[in-house]
SEVOVO-412187 format. One record per residue (C-alpha): x, y, z; residue number from 1; residue in one letter. Coordinates in Angstrom, 2 decimals, decimal comma. Last residue first. Example, Ala and Ser with C-alpha at 12.3 -4.5 7.8 and 13.67 -1.06 7.14 Angstrom:
2
+---------+---------+---------+-----+-----+
:       u :       v :       w :   n : res :
+---------+---------+---------+-----+-----+
:   13,67 :   -1,06 :    7,14 :   2 :   S :
:   12,30 :   -4,50 :    7,80 :   1 :   A :
+---------+---------+---------+-----+-----+
***
This chain:
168
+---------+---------+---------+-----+-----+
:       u :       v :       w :   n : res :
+---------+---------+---------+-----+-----+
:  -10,58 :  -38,02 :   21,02 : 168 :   X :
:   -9,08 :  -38,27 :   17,57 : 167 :   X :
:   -5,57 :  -38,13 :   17,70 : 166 :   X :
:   -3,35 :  -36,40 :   14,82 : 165 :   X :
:   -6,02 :  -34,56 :   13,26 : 164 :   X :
:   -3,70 :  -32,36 :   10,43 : 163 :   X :
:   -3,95 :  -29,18 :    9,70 : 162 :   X :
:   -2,29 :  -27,92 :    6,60 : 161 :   X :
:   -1,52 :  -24,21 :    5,93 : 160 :   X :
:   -0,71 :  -23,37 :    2,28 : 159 :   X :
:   -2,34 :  -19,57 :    2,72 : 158 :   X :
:   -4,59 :  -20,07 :   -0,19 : 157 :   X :
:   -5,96 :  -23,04 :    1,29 : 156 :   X :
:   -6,54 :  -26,55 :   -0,44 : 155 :   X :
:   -2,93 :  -28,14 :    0,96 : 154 :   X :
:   -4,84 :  -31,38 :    2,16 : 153 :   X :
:   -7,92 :  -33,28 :    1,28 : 152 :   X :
:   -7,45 :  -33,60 :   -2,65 : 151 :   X :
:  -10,60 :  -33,92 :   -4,79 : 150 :   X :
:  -11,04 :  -37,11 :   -6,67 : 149 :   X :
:  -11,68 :  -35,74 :  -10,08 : 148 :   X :
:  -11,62 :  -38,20 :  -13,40 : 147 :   X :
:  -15,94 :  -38,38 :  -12,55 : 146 :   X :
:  -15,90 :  -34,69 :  -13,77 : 145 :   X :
:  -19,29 :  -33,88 :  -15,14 : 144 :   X :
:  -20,95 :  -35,65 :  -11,93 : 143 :   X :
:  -18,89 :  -33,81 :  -10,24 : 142 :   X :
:  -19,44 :  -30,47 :  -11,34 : 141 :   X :
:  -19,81 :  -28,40 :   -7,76 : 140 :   X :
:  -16,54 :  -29,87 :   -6,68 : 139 :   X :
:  -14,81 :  -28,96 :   -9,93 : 138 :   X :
:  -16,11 :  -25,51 :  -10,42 : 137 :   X :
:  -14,96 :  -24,80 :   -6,20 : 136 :   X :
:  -11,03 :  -26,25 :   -7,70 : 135 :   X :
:  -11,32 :  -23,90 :  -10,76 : 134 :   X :
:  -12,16 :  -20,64 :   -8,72 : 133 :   X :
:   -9,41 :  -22,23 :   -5,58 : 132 :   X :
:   -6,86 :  -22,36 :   -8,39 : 131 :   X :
:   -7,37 :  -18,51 :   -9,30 : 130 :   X :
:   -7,21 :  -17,58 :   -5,56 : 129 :   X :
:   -3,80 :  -19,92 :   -5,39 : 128 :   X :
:   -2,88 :  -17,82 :   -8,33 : 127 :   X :
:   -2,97 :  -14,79 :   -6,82 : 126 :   X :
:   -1,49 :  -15,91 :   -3,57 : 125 :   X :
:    1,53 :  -17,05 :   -5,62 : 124 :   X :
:    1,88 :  -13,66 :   -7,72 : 123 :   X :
:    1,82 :  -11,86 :   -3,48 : 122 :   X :
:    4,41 :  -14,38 :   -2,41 : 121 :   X :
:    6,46 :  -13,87 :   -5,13 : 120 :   X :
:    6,22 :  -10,38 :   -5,24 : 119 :   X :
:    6,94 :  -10,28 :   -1,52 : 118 :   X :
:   10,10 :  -12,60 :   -1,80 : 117 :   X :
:   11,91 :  -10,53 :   -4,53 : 116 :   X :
:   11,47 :   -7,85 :   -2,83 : 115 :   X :
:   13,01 :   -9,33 :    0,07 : 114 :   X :
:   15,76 :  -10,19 :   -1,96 : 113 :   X :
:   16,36 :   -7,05 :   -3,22 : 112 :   X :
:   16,24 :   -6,68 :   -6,92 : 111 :   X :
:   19,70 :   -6,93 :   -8,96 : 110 :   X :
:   20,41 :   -4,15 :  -10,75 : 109 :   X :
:   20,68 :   -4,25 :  -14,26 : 108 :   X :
:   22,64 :   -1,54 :  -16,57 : 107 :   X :
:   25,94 :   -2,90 :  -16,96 : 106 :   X :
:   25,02 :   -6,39 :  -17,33 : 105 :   X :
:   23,63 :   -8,85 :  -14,41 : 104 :   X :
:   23,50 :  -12,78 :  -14,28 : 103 :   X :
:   22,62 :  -14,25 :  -11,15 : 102 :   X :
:   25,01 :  -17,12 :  -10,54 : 101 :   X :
:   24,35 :  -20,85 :   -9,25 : 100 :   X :
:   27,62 :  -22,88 :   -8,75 :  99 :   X :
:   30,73 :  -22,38 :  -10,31 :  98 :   X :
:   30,09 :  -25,18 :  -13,21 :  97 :   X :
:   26,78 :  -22,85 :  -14,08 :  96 :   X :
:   23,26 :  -23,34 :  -12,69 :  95 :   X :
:   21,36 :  -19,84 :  -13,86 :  94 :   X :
:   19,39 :  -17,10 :  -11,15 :  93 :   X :
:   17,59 :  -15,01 :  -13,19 :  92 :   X :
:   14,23 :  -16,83 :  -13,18 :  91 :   X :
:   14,33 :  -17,95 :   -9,78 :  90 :   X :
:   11,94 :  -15,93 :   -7,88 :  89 :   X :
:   10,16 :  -13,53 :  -10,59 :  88 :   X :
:    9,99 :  -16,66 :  -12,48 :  87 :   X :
:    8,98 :  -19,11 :  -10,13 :  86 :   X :
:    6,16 :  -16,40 :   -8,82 :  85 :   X :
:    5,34 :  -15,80 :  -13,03 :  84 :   X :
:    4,90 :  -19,37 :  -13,30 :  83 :   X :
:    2,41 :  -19,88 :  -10,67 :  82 :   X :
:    0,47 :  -16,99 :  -12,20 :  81 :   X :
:    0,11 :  -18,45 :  -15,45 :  80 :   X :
:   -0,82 :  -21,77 :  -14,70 :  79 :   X :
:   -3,74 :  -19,80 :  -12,38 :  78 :   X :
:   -4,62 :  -18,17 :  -15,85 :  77 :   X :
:   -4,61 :  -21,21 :  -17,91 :  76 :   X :
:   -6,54 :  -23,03 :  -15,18 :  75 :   X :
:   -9,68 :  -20,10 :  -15,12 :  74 :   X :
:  -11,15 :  -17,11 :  -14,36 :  73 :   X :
:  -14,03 :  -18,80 :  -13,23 :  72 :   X :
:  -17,45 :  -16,10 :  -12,85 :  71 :   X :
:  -20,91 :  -17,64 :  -11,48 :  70 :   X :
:  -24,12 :  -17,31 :  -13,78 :  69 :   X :
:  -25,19 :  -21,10 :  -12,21 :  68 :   X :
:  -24,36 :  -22,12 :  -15,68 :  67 :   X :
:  -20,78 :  -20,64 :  -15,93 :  66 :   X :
:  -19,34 :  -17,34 :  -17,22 :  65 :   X :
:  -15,85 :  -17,59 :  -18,33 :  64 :   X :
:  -12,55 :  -19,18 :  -17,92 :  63 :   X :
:  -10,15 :  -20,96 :  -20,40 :  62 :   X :
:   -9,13 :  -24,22 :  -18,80 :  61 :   X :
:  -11,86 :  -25,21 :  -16,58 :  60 :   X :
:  -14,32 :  -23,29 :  -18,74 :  59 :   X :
:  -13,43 :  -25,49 :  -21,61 :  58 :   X :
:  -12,77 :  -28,81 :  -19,85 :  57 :   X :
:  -16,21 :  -30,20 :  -21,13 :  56 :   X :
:  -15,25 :  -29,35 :  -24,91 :  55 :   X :
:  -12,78 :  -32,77 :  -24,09 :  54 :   X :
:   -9,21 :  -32,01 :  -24,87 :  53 :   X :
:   -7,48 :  -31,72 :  -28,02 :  52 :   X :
:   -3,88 :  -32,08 :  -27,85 :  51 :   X :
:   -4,18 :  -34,15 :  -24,45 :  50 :   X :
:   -2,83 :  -32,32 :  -21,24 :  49 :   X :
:   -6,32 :  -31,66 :  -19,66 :  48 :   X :
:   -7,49 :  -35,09 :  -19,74 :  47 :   X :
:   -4,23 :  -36,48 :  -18,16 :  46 :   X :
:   -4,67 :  -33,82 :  -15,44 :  45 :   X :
:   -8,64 :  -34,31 :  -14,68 :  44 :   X :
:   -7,47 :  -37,64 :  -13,84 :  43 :   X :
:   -4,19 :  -37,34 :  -12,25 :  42 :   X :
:   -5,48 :  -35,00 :   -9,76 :  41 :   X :
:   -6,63 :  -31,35 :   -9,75 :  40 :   X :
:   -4,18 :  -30,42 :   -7,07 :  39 :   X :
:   -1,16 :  -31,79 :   -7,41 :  38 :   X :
:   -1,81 :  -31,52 :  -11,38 :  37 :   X :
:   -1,80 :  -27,84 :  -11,55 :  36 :   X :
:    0,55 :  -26,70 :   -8,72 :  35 :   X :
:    3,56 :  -29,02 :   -9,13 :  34 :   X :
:    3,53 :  -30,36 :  -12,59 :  33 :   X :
:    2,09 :  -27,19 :  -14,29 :  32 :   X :
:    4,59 :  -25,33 :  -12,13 :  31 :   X :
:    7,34 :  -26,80 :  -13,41 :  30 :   X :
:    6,34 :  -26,88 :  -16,78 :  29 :   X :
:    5,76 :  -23,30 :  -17,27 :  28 :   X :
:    9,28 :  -22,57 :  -15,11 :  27 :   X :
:   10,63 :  -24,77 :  -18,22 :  26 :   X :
:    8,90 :  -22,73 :  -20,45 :  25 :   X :
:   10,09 :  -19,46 :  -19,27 :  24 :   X :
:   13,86 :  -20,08 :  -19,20 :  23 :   X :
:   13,64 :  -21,38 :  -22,06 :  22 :   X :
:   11,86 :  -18,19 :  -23,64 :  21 :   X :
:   14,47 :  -16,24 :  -21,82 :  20 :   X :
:   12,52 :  -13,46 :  -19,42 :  19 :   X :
:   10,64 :  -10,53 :  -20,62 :  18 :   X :
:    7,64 :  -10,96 :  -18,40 :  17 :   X :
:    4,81 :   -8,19 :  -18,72 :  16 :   X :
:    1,99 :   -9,50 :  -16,04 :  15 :   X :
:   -0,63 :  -12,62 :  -16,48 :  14 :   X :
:   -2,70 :  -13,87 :  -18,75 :  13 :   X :
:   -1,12 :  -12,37 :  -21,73 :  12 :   X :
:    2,23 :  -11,71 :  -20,78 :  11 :   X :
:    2,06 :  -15,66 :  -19,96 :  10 :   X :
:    0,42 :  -16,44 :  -22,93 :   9 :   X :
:    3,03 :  -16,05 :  -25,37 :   8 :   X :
:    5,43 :  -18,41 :  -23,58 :   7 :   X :
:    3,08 :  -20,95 :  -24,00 :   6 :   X :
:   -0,06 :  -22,15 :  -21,59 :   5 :   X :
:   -1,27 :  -25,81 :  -21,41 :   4 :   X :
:    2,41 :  -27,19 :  -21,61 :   3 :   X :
:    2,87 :  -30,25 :  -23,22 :   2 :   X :
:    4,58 :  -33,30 :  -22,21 :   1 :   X :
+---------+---------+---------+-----+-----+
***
Protein backbone atom coordinates (compact mmCIF):
# COMPACT_ATOMS: atom_id res chain seq x y z
CA UNK A 1 0.00 0.00 0.00
CA UNK A 2 1.14 3.42 -0.50
CA UNK A 3 1.37 6.14 1.69
CA UNK A 4 -0.25 9.52 0.50
CA UNK A 5 2.40 11.62 2.36
CA UNK A 6 6.39 10.54 2.53
CA UNK A 7 8.79 11.05 5.01
CA UNK A 8 9.66 14.35 3.30
CA UNK A 9 6.38 15.73 3.72
CA UNK A 10 5.87 15.40 7.15
CA UNK A 11 8.45 18.35 8.10
CA UNK A 12 6.73 19.91 5.42
CA UNK A 13 3.16 19.80 6.37
CA UNK A 14 3.59 19.55 9.64
CA UNK A 15 6.42 20.35 12.49
CA UNK A 16 10.44 19.54 12.33
CA UNK A 17 10.55 15.62 12.96
CA UNK A 18 13.95 14.03 12.91
CA UNK A 19 12.85 10.59 13.68
CA UNK A 20 14.14 7.14 11.76
CA UNK A 21 12.76 7.20 8.29
CA UNK A 22 11.24 3.65 9.20
CA UNK A 23 10.22 4.60 12.03
CA UNK A 24 8.33 7.43 10.31
CA UNK A 25 6.73 5.60 7.54
CA UNK A 26 5.34 2.98 9.37
CA UNK A 27 3.67 5.62 11.94
CA UNK A 28 2.57 7.20 8.21
CA UNK A 29 0.83 4.05 7.53
CA UNK A 30 -0.67 3.58 10.68
CA UNK A 31 -2.37 6.48 10.84
CA UNK A 32 -3.43 6.53 7.20
CA UNK A 33 -5.22 3.21 8.05
CA UNK A 34 -6.71 4.32 11.26
CA UNK A 35 -7.61 8.02 10.93
CA UNK A 36 -7.80 8.53 7.11
CA UNK A 37 -9.74 5.67 5.85
CA UNK A 38 -11.99 5.15 9.16
CA UNK A 39 -13.33 8.11 8.42
CA UNK A 40 -13.56 8.85 4.75
CA UNK A 41 -14.68 5.28 3.94
CA UNK A 42 -13.51 2.59 1.77
CA UNK A 43 -14.61 4.36 -1.24
CA UNK A 44 -13.12 7.67 -1.21
CA UNK A 45 -10.03 5.55 0.38
CA UNK A 46 -9.38 3.13 -2.51
CA UNK A 47 -9.63 6.22 -4.85
CA UNK A 48 -7.27 8.16 -2.90
CA UNK A 49 -4.53 5.42 -2.62
CA UNK A 50 -4.22 4.76 -6.48
CA UNK A 51 -0.86 6.10 -8.18
CA UNK A 52 -2.72 8.62 -10.00
CA UNK A 53 -5.89 9.56 -8.54
CA UNK A 54 -8.88 11.22 -10.02
CA UNK A 55 -8.13 15.41 -10.61
CA UNK A 56 -11.51 15.44 -8.48
CA UNK A 57 -9.58 14.41 -5.22
CA UNK A 58 -7.20 17.37 -5.67
CA UNK A 59 -8.46 19.71 -3.06
CA UNK A 60 -9.31 16.74 -0.87
CA UNK A 61 -5.79 15.74 -0.84
CA UNK A 62 -3.77 18.88 -1.35
CA UNK A 63 -5.86 21.84 0.03
CA UNK A 64 -6.79 25.12 -1.35
CA UNK A 65 -9.44 27.53 -2.16
CA UNK A 66 -12.75 25.89 -3.14
CA UNK A 67 -15.77 26.98 -5.31
CA UNK A 68 -17.95 28.38 -2.65
CA UNK A 69 -14.44 30.63 -1.90
CA UNK A 70 -14.14 28.43 1.39
CA UNK A 71 -10.45 27.43 2.66
CA UNK A 72 -9.52 23.17 3.06
CA UNK A 73 -6.25 22.67 4.28
CA UNK A 74 -6.39 19.40 3.30
CA UNK A 75 -5.94 15.14 3.73
CA UNK A 76 -2.16 15.29 3.27
CA UNK A 77 -1.95 17.72 6.01
CA UNK A 78 -4.42 15.99 8.54
CA UNK A 79 -2.21 12.57 7.46
CA UNK A 80 0.48 14.55 8.61
CA UNK A 81 -0.63 15.56 11.86
CA UNK A 82 -1.88 12.13 12.94
CA UNK A 83 1.51 10.90 12.34
CA UNK A 84 3.39 13.42 14.13
CA UNK A 85 0.92 12.55 17.58
CA UNK A 86 2.08 8.64 16.97
CA UNK A 87 5.38 9.85 16.58
CA UNK A 88 5.85 12.24 19.32
CA UNK A 89 4.00 9.33 21.40
CA UNK A 90 5.62 6.20 20.38
CA UNK A 91 8.27 7.06 18.11
CA UNK A 92 11.17 6.37 20.49
CA UNK A 93 9.92 3.67 22.19
CA UNK A 94 11.44 0.23 20.05
CA UNK A 95 10.08 -3.66 20.59
CA UNK A 96 13.30 -5.51 21.47
CA UNK A 97 13.57 -9.37 22.93
CA UNK A 98 13.51 -7.51 26.56
CA UNK A 99 10.43 -5.91 26.02
CA UNK A 100 9.81 -2.30 24.74
CA UNK A 101 12.87 0.16 25.49
CA UNK A 102 13.27 3.88 24.90
CA UNK A 103 16.50 4.39 23.47
CA UNK A 104 18.61 7.38 24.92
CA UNK A 105 22.50 8.35 24.28
CA UNK A 106 24.55 10.51 26.37
CA UNK A 107 23.02 13.64 25.51
CA UNK A 108 19.04 12.81 25.29
CA UNK A 109 16.72 13.15 27.92
CA UNK A 110 13.79 11.47 27.90
CA UNK A 111 10.56 13.88 27.82
CA UNK A 112 8.12 13.62 30.61
CA UNK A 113 5.40 11.57 30.10
CA UNK A 114 2.92 14.01 30.62
CA UNK A 115 4.56 16.06 28.15
CA UNK A 116 4.57 13.65 26.04
CA UNK A 117 0.73 13.23 26.46
CA UNK A 118 -0.17 17.03 25.96
CA UNK A 119 1.70 17.30 22.67
CA UNK A 120 0.03 14.43 21.55
CA UNK A 121 -3.16 15.39 22.44
CA UNK A 122 -2.77 18.94 21.25
CA UNK A 123 -0.96 17.39 17.31
CA UNK A 124 -4.18 15.01 17.48
CA UNK A 125 -6.70 17.85 17.98
CA UNK A 126 -4.97 19.56 15.14
CA UNK A 127 -5.48 17.10 12.86
CA UNK A 128 -8.93 16.12 13.89
CA UNK A 129 -9.69 20.07 12.92
CA UNK A 130 -7.89 19.35 9.58
CA UNK A 131 -10.07 16.04 9.09
CA UNK A 132 -13.29 17.82 10.03
CA UNK A 133 -12.17 20.69 6.81
CA UNK A 134 -12.00 17.57 4.41
CA UNK A 135 -14.92 15.63 6.05
CA UNK A 136 -17.49 19.26 5.78
CA UNK A 137 -15.87 19.32 1.65
CA UNK A 138 -17.13 15.83 1.38
CA UNK A 139 -20.66 16.28 2.69
CA UNK A 140 -21.19 19.44 0.75
CA UNK A 141 -19.74 17.50 -2.62
CA UNK A 142 -21.77 14.59 -2.75
CA UNK A 143 -22.85 14.39 -5.80
CA UNK A 144 -18.95 14.65 -6.78
CA UNK A 145 -18.20 11.94 -4.31
CA UNK A 146 -20.84 9.12 -4.78
CA UNK A 147 -17.64 6.53 -3.20
CA UNK A 148 -18.55 8.57 0.28
CA UNK A 149 -20.99 7.19 2.73
CA UNK A 150 -20.33 9.46 5.62
CA UNK A 151 -19.64 7.80 8.99
CA UNK A 152 -22.24 8.44 11.92
CA UNK A 153 -20.01 8.02 14.88
CA UNK A 154 -16.51 9.32 16.14
CA UNK A 155 -16.98 12.78 13.83
CA UNK A 156 -15.98 15.20 16.80
CA UNK A 157 -12.75 16.62 17.47
CA UNK A 158 -12.99 15.68 21.05
CA UNK A 159 -13.64 11.69 20.09
CA UNK A 160 -16.84 11.64 22.19
CA UNK A 161 -19.57 9.24 20.92
CA UNK A 162 -23.14 9.38 22.01
CA UNK A 163 -25.04 6.75 21.50
CA UNK A 164 -29.30 6.56 21.70
CA UNK A 165 -29.60 3.50 23.56
CA UNK A 166 -33.60 3.61 24.01
CA UNK A 167 -35.68 5.69 22.09
CA UNK A 168 -38.62 6.92 24.10
Amino acid sequence: MTNLISYEELTLLARPCSTERETAEALIAEAQREDIRRRVGDGVYLQLIKDTPDERFRALLEGGIVSEGSLITGLKTALAYYALARIVRDGNIQATTYGAVVKEDQYSVEAEVQERQRQYRELFSIADGYMSEALAYLDCHREEFPEYKACKTDRSSNRMRIRVINKI
